[in-house]
C-alpha positions in Angstrom: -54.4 44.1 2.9 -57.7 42.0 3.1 -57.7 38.0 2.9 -58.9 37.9 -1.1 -56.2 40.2 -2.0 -53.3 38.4 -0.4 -55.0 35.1 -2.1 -55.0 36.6 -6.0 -51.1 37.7 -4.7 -50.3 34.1 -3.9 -51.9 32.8 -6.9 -50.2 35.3 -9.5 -46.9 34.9 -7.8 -47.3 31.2 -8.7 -48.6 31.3 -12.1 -48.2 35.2 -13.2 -49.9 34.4 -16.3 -53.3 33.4 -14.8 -56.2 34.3 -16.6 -58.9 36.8 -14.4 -61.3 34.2 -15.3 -59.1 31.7 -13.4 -58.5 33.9 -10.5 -62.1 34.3 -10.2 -63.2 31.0 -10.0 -60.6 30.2 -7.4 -60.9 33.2 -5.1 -65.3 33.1 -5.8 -65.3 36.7 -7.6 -66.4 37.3 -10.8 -64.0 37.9 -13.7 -64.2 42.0 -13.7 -63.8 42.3 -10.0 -60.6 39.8 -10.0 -59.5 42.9 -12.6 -60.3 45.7 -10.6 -58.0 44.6 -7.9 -55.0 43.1 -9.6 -55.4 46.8 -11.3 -55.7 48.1 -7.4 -52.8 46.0 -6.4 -51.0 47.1 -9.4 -51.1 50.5 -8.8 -50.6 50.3 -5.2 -46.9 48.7 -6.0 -47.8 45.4 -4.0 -47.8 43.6 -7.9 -44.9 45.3 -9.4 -44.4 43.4 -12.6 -44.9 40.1 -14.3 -41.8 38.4 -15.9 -40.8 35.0 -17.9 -38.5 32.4 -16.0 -35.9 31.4 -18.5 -33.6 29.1 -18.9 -30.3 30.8 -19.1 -28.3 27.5 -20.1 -29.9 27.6 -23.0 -29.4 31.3 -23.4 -25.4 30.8 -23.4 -25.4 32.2 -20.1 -25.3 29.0 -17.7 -22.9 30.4 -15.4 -24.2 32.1 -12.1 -21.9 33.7 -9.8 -23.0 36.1 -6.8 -19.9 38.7 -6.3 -19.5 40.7 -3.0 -17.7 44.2 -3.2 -15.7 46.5 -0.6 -15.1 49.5 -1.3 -11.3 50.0 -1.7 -11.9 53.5 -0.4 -14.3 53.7 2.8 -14.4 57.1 2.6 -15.5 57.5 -1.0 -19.3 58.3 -2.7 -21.6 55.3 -1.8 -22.2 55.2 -5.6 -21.7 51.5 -6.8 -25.6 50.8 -7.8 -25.0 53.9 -10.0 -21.7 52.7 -11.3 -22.6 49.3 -12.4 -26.0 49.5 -13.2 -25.0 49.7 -16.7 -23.1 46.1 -16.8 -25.4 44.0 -18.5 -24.1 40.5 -17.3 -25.2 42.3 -13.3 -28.8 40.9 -12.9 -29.4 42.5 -9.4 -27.6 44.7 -6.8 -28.2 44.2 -3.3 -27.1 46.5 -0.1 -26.0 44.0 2.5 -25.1 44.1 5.8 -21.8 42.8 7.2 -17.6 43.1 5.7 -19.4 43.9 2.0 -21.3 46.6 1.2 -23.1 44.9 -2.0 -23.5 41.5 -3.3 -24.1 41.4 -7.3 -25.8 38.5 -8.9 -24.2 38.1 -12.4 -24.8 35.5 -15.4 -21.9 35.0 -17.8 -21.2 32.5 -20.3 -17.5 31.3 -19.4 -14.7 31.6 -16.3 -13.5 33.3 -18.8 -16.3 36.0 -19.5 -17.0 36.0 -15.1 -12.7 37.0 -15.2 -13.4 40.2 -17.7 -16.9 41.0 -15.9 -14.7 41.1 -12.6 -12.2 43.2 -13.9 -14.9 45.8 -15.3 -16.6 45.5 -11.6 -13.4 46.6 -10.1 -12.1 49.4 -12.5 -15.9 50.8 -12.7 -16.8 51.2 -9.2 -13.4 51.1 -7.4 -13.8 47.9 -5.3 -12.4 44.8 -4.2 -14.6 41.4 -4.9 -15.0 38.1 -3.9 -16.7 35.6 -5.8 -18.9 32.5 -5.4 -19.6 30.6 -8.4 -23.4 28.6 -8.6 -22.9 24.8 -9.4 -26.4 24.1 -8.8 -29.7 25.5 -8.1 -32.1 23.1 -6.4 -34.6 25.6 -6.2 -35.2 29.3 -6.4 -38.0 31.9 -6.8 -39.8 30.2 -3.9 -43.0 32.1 -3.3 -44.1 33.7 0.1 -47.2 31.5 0.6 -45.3 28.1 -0.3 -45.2 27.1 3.6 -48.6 28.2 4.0 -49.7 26.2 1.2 -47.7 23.1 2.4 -49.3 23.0 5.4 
């Protein structure tokens, strides 16, 4: 990937609302060439979407737990993605290395709410859990090119 493409990266994964305008006067290119390659690096899968941070406290969701599953049966289908994707509270499913085979990030509302999303994790996919509850997040989304840019 050249140099001026890695730099629009950087400055979209920063601000993803950006204007081409902006991008260009940063990166020296002129507004419809800043457009042809985000389109480029669109298509190529290197920019795969654009998406609004939130606030989930004031969503009624200020609970963050991150859940790590076994499967009770070793010798079952490897089919938990498939099996939970449809849990709504399950914000992303990630294969891991180690005694778990996945670690879920969930938002819920209440201890209460992260008890019955537990209970429908287990029953659904056949698995054992262990939880760790969030009580604070310093930081998060940190971008690839924040050390670069610190230095």
């Amino acid at each position: 990937m050249e140099d001026l493409d890695r730099r629009i990266v950087e400055l979209l994964s920063q601000d993803g609302r950006m204007s081409f305008t902006d991008l260009g006067k940063v990166t020296g290119l002129s507004t419809s060439a800043v457009h042809q390659r985000v389109r480029r690096l669109e298509e190529r899968g290197v920019i795969q979407g654009y998406r609004a941070i939130v606030d989930h406290t004031e969503l009624g969701k200020p609970l963050l737990a991150f859940i790590s599953v076994t499967p009770t049966d070793p010798g079952a289908p490897d089919d938990v993605p498939d099996r939970l994707r449809d849990i709504g509270e399950i914000e992303a499913c990630h294969s891991v290395a180690g005694e778990e085979s996945y670690i879920l990030k969930a938002r819920v509302s209440t201890p209460g709410d992260l008890e019955d999303l537990l209970a429908r994790v287990r029953s659904s996919a056949n698995v054992s859990t262990r939880t760790t509850v969030v009580l604070s997040t310093p930081w998060e989304e940190r971008s690839h090119f924040v050390d670069e840019l610190v230095d």
